[in-house]
N, C-alpha and C positions, 0 to 999 in steps of 0.2 A: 497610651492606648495602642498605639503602634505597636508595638512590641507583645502584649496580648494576643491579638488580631495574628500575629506571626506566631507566636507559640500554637494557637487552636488549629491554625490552618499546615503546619505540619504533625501537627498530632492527628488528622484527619486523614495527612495522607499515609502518615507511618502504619493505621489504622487500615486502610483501606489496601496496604500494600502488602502485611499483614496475613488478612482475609486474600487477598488472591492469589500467592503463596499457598496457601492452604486448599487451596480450587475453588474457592469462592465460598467456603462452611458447610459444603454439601458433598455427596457425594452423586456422580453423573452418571450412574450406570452403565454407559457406553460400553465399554467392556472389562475382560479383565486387570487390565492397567487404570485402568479412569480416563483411559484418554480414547474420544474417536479415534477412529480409523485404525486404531494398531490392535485389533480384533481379534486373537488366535481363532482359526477354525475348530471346529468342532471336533473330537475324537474319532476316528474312523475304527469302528469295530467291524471286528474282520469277521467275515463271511466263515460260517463251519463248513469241515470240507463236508462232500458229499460223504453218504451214510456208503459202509464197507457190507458189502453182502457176503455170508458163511457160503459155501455149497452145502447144503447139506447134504449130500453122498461123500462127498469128500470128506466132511468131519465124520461122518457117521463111522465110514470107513477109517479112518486114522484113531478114532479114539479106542475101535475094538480092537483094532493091531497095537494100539501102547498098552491096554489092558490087558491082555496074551502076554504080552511081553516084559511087564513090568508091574510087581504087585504093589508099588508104592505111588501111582500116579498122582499127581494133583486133582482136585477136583476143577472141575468147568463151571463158570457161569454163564449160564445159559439164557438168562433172561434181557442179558444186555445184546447178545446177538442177531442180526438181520439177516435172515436165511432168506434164502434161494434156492427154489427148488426149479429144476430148468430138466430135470427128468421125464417130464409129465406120459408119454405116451412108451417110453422105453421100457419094456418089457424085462430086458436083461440086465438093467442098470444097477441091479443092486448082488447079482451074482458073485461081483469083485466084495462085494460087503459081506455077504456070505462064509465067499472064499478066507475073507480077513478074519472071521470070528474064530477060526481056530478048526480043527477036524472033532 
């Protein structure tokens, strides 16, 4: 009987040594390894830069002088653009745009 007694009780512990090997049959959520405390931080997504503003006298002006100048230009997309107008009270400001569309 001895010798039963001694087989159940290391099949009990080969059993139990087993399962904690394995993390215990469960899984711990702690983090992404299974193990507290070795946690990777979080992603750091990155900041958009600041939005890019057009002048608009400035395009306005450069796009009439490539279109004088060249009958093949690209077209522009217009709608992805953040304009700036910083002209507001200048009177003459658009004289040079004039001057650019050609005689």
């Amino acid at each position: 009987m001895n010798h039963s007694k001694r087989a159940a009780t290391m099949a009990t512990v080969a059993a139990m040594l087993a399962v904690a090997g394995c993390g215990g049959g469960g899984s711990s959520g702690d983090g992404a390894d299974g193990v507290s405390g070795n946690v990777p931080p979080p992603p750091v997504s990155p900041t958009p830069p600041p939005p890019t503003t057009t002048h608009f006298t400035v395009f306005t002006r450069d796009l009439l002088v490539s279109a004088a100048t060249s009958d093949t230009s690209e077209p522009v997309e217009l709608e992805s653009i953040e304009w700036a107008f910083t002209d507001d009270d200048n009177e003459t400001t658009y004289d040079d745009v004039i001057a650019a569309s050609g005689p």
